[in-house]
Structure formats: C-alpha cells, structure tokens
N, C-alpha and C positions, 0 to 999 in steps of 0.2 A: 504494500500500500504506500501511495504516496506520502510525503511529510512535507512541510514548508523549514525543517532543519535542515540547516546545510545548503541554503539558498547561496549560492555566489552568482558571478557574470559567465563564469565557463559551464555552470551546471545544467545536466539535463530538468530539466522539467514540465510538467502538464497544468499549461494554462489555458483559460478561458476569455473569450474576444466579445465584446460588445458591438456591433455599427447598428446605426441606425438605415434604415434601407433595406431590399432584398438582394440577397446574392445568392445568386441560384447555385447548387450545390456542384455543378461540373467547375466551378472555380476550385473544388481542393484538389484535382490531380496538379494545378500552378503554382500552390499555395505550401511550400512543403515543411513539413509537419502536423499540417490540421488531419483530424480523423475525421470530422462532424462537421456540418453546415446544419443549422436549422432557423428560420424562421418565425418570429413569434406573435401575434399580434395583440398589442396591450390594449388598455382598457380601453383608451382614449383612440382607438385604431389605427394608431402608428402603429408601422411594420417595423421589427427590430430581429436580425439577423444576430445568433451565436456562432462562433466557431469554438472550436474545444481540440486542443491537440497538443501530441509530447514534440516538444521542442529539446535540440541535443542542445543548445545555450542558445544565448539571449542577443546573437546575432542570427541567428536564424527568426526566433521573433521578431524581432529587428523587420524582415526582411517583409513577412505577411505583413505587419505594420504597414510599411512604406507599400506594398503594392494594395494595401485597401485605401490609403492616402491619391494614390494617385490615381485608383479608380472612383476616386468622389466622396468614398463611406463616413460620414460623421462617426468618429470616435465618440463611444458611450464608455467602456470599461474593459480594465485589461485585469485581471487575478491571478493570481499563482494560486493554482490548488496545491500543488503538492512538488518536491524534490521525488526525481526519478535514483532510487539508488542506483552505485555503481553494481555491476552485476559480475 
C-alpha cells in the first residue's frame, strides 16, 4: 500500500489530477503515467475531469502537468496519495 513517507522529488508515486473540463480518456496512452481518466459532473454541472496515476518522480508529473497546461485544462488539484515503495 501506498504511504505519503518518504515523499522526495526523485520518488515514485501515485497521484491524483484535478482539470476542470472533459478529457476524453484516449489522452492517457500520451499522458505517461496516468492509469484513469474519469469525468465527473458536480453539482453545479461543471464537468471536472480526474486522472489518477503512478508517476516514477515528479518530472514525469511535471510533464502531464504541462501537457494539460497546454491543452487548455484549468488546474483544480494535484494530491499525492501515497509513496510507491522501492520494490
């Protein structure tokens, strides 16, 4: 199971992506580390896109970062669920 001990900048881990908008789910074969796309729609009927994926460090986040940046997606929230131990 995952833990948030042992969180560095080199470390693997499994975070979770906020945009506000839909991203249709054939964006994660581009997106490398997401496992998940899902789509959610809140109360208020904005649509709000999740992605959920293990990331080996946080340039690779880094990187889906910058390619939802530059496809438009308003950033809503970024979380670290958990440190991926070394195995």
């Amino acid at each position: 199971m995952a833990t948030s001990k042992g969180l560095t900048f080199g470390a693997a881990a499994v975070y979770q992506i906020g945009v506000k908008g839909r991203l249709n789910e054939s964006w994660s074969a581009r997106m490398h580390g997401v496992d998940e796309i899902r789509v959610q729609k809140l109360p208020d009927e904005a649509l709000v896109t999740v992605l959920t994926g293990h990331f080996i460090d946080q340039a690779e986040l880094a990187g889906v970062l910058n390619t939802l940046y530059d496809l438009g997606f308003p950033l809503l929230s970024v979380e670290c669920l958990g440190v991926i131990p070394d195995v």
